[in-house]
C-alpha positions in Angstrom: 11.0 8.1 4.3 8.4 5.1 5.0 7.5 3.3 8.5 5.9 0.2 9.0 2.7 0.0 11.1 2.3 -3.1 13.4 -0.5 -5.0 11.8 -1.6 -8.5 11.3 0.6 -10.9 9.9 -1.2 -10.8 6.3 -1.2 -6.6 6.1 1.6 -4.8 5.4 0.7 -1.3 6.6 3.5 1.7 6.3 3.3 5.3 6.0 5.6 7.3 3.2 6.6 10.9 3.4 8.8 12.8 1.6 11.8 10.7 -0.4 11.7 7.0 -0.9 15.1 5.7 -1.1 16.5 2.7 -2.9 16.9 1.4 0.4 13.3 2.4 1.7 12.4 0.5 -1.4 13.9 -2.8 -1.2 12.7 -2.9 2.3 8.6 -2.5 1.2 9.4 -5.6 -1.2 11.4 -7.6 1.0 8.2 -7.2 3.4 5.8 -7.7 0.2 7.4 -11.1 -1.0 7.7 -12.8 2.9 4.2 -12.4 3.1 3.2 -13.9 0.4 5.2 -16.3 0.6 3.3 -17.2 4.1 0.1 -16.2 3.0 -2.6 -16.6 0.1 -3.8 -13.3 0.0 -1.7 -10.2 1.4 -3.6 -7.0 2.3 -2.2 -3.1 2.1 -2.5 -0.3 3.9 -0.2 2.8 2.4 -0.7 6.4 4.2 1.3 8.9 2.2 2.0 12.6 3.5 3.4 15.3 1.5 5.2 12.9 -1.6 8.2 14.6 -3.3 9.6 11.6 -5.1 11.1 8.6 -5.6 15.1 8.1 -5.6 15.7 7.4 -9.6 18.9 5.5 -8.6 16.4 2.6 -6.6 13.9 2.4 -9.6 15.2 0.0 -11.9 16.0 -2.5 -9.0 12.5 -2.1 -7.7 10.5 -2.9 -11.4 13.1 -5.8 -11.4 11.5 -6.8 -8.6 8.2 -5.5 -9.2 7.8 -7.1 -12.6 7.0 -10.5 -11.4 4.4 -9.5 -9.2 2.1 -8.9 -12.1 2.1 -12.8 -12.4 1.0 -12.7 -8.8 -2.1 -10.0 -8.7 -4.5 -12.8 -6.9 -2.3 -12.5 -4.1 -3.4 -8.8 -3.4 -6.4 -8.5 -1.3 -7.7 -5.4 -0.1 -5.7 -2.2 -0.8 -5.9 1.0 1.1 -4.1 4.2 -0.2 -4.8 7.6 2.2 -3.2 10.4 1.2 -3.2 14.0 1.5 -2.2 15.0 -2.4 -5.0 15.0 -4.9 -2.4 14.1 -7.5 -1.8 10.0 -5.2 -5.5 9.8 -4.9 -6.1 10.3 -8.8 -2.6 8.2 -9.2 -3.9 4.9 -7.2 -7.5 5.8 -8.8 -5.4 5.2 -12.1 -3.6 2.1 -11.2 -6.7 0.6 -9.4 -8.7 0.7 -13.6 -5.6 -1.3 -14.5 -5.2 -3.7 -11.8 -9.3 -4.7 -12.0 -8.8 -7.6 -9.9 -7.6 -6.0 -7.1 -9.9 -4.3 -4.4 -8.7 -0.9 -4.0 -10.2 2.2 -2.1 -8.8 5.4 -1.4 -8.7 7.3 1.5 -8.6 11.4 2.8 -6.3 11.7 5.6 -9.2 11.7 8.0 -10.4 8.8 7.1 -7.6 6.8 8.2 -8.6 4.6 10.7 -11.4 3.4 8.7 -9.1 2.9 5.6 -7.1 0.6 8.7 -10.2 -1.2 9.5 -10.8 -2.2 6.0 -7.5 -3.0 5.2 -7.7 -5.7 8.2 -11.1 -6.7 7.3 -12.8 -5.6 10.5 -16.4 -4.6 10.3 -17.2 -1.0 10.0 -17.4 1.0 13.1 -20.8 2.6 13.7 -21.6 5.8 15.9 -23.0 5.6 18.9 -25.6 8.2 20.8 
């Protein structure tokens, strides 16, 4: 199951649970490709909670679509991944040593409103007395 987060027009910010569907999948990339289309640099913010899997059915029409986006990794700005399995954070961890060029960080679950800020590029928040 995924839900998109209101965010600016260059951040696509959803959080996943549970199942993604084919469906749930087509919808993240139709989001993905309009905005790049619109913009130079697109910015993401993925909160995941409690992961069971992927619907094998929607896989191979996702890496079709997937697939060109390695032509496109410039276009990724910042990337935000909070999650609340150790086995995403060491996942993204993975992904972020392949994809070098992309500025990834990952998040704890309670650290989620920072991993937001960053995303969006806002300066971090300091404490106050």
């Amino acid at each position: 199951m995924h839900m998109f987060i209101e965010s600016a027009d260059d951040v696509i910010a959803l959080t996943v649970s549970e199942k993604l569907t084919g469906a749930e999948l087509d919808a993240i990339m139709d989001q993905l490709e309009a905005k790049m289309a619109r913009h130079e640099k697109v910015h993401i913010f993925v909160e995941t909670r409690a992961i069971h899997g992927v619907e094998l059915s929607g896989l191979p029409s996702y890496m079709a679509r997937a697939m060109p986006l390695l032509g496109k990794l410039k276009h990724f700005g910042r990337v935000a991944v909070v999650a609340d399995q150790a086995w995403v954070r060491v996942a993204t961890r993975i992904e972020s040593a392949l994809l070098p060029f992309i500025s990834y960080r990952v998040f704890l679950p309670e650290e989620r409103d920072e991993a937001l800020a960053w995303v969006r590029g806002e300066p971090p928040r300091t404490e106050q007395a």
